[in-house]
N, C-alpha and C positions, 0 to 999 in steps of 0.2 A: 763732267762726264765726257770722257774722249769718244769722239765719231767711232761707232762698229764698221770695220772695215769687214770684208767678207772676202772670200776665191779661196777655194778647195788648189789642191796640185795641180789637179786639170787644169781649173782657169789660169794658174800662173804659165803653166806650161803653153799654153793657148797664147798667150800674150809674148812668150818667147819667139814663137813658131810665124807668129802674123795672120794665125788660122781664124782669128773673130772676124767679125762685123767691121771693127772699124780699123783692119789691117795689122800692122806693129802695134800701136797703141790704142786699144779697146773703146770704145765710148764711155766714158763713165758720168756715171748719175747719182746725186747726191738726193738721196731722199730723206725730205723732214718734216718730223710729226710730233706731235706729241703721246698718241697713241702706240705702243709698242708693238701689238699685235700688226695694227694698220702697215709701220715701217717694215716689220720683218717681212711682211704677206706682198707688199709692193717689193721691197729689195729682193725676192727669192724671186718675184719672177721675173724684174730685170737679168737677174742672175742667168736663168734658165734660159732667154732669149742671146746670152753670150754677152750681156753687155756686162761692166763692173759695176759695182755698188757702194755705197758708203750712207751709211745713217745716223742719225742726227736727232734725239730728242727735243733740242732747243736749238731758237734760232739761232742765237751768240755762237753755238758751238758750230752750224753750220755757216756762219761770216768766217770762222776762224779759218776754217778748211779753206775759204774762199782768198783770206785777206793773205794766207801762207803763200799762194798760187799754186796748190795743188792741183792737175788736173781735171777739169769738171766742166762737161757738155750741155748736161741738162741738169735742170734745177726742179725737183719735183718736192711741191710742197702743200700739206694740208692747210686749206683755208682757214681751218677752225687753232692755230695753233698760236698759240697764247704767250705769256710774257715778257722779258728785259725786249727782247725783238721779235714781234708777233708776227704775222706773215707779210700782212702790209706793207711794214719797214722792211723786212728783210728782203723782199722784191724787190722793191728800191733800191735799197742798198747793195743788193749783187748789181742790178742794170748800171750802177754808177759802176762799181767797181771792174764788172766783166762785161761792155757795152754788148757783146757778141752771145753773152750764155743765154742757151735757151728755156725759157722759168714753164714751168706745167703746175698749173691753180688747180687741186681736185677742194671740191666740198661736197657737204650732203645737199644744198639744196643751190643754185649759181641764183642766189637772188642778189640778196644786198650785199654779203661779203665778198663776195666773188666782183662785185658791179665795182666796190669800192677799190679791188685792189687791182682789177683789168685797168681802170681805170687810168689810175696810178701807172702800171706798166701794160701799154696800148699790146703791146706784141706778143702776151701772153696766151698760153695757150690754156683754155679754162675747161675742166671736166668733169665731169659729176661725180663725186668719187666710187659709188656705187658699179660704175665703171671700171675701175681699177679694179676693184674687189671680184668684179666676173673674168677677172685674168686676161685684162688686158692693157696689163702697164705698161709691157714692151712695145703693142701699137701705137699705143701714145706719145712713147720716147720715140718711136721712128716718125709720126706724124710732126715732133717737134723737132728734127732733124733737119726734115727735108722741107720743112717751110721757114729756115732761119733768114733769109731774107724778107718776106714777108708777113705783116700781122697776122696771127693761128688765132681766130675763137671758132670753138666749137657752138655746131647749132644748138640752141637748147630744144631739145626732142622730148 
């Protein structure tokens, strides 16, 4: 299955003009999940904050977007996502590939899977996914933005 890419006229027009967030060329975030509902409801509201989107049912398909060198800022992915490259791997394996992308861990609960794959990549930015769901994807791409220098975990509250 090919990545859903997303932008109405607007957005492309927006990204002609240098009117977004992140100037000439947009920020874009590659969101993946295995749930559908989850990626469309995360990518709409990236959308809606002006940034791009692209989504990703599996992880293979999101390394591909990656290993092409298609544009991509932030790497937002469900903890809970499962097979060929489950999330674990697939964090690793962007940080090899893209030393600089910034990766955002949502899960339902940041105990063990979340622990196991902060772990793995220290810089990640980890958040509860529940979070996301209360409409706030966009603060979280912008928290992963502005702390690309620095290790991002969120406190667990």
């Amino acid at each position: 299955m090919l990545p859903e890419t997303a932008g109405s006229d607007t957005d492309r027009s927006a990204v002609r003009t240098g009117s977004a967030a992140g100037g000439c060329y947009r920020v874009q975030v590659l969101v993946v999940g295995s749930q559908k509902r989850w990626r469309d409801e995360v990518a709409a509201q990236v959308r809606n904050a002006g940034f791009q989107a692209t989504a990703c049912d599996r992880g293979t398909d999101a390394m591909a977007v990656l290993a092409l060198g298609l544009p991509v800022d932030v790497l937002m992915v469900d903890v809970a996502l499962e097979g060929g490259l489950c999330c674990a791997e697939l964090a690793v394996e962007a940080r090899v590939l893209r030393p600089a992308l910034r990766i955002v861990l949502a899960g339902e609960s940041l105990d063990v899977e979340a622990d196991a794959v902060s772990g793995l990549v220290p810089d990640a930015l980890v958040v509860r996914r529940d979070r996301i769901h209360d409409g706030l994807a966009a603060r979280t791409v912008r928290e992963a933005l502005a702390n690309r220098g620095a290790p991002a975990r969120e406190q667990r509250a």
